[in-house]
C-alpha positions as a Markdown table, in Angstrom:
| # | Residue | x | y | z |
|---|---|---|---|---|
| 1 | Unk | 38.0 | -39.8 | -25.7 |
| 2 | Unk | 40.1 | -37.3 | -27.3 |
| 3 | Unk | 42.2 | -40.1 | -29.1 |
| 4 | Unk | 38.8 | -41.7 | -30.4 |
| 5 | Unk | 37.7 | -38.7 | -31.8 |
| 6 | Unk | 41.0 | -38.3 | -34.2 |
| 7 | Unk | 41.0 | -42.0 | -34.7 |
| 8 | Unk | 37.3 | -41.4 | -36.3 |
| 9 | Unk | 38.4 | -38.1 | -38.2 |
| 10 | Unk | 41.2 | -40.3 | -39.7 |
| 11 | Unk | 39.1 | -43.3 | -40.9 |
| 12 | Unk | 36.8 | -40.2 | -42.1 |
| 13 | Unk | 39.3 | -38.8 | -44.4 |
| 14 | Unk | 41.1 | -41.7 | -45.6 |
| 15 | Unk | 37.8 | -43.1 | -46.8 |
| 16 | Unk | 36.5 | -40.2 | -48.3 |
| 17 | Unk | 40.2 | -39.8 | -50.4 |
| 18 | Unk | 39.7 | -43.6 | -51.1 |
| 19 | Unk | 36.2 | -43.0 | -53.0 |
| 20 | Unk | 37.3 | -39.7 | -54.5 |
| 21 | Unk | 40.2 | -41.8 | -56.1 |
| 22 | Unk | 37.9 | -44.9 | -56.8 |
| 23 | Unk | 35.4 | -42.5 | -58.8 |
| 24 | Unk | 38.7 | -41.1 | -60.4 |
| 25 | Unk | 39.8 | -44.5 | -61.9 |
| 26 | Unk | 36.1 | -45.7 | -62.3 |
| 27 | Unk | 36.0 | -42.2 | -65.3 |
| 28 | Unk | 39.0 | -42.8 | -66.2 |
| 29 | Unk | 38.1 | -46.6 | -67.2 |
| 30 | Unk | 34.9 | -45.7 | -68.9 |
| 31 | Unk | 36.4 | -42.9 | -71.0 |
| 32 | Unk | 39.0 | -45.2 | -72.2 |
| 33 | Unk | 36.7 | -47.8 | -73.0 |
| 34 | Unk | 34.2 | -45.8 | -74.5 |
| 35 | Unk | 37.3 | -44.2 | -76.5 |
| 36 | Unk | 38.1 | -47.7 | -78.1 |
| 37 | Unk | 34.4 | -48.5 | -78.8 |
| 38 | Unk | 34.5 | -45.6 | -80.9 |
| 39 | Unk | 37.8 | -46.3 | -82.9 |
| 40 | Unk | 36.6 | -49.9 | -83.3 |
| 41 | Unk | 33.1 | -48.7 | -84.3 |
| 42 | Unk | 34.7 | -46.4 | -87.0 |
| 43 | Unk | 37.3 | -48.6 | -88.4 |
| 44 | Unk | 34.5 | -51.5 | -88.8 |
| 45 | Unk | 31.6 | -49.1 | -90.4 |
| 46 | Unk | 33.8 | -47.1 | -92.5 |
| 47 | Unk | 37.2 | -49.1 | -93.4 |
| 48 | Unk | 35.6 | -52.5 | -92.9 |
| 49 | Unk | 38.1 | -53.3 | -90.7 |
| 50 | Unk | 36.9 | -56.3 | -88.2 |
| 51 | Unk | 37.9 | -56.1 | -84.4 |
| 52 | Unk | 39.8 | -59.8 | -85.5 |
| 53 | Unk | 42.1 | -58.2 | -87.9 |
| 54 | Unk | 42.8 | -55.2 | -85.4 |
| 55 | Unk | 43.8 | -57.7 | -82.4 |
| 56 | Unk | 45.7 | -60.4 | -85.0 |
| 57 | Unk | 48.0 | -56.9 | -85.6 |
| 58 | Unk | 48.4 | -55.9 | -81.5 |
| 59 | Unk | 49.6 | -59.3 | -80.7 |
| 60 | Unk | 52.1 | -59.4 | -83.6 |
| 61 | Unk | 53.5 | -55.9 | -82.2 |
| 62 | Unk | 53.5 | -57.2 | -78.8 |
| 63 | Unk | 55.5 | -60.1 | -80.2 |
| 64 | Unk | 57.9 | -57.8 | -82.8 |
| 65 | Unk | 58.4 | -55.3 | -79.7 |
| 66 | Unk | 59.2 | -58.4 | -77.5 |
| 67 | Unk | 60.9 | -59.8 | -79.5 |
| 68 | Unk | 63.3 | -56.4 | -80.4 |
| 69 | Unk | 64.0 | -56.0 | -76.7 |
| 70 | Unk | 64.8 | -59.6 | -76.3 |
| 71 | Unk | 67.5 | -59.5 | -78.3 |
């Protein structure tokens, strides 16, 4: 019995560290998403800057930093 009883207080605390760090990521997501709402929000309402323009200019960084450590 006494082996079923820590096997239970195990499963316990490995799920309870496994929500805590769920909840963790879960705040973490929405900040950062909320975070680039904002930015996208400001540089379309007060620059007139689409979301299009902004992603045409990541993927050519991601292609001039590939491209940089490709060579």
């Amino acid at each position: 019995m006494p082996v079923d009883l820590i096997v239970i207080i195990a499963a316990i605390i490995v799920a309870w560290l496994l929500f805590t760090w769920s909840i963790k990521v879960l705040k973490a997501s929405i900040s950062t998403a909320l975070s680039i709402a904002i930015i996208a929000l400001i540089l379309q309402l007060f620059l007139g800057i689409g979301f299009e323009e902004v992603w045409q200019k990541l993927v050519q960084f991601s292609q001039t930093v590939g491209q940089f450590f490709t060579q």
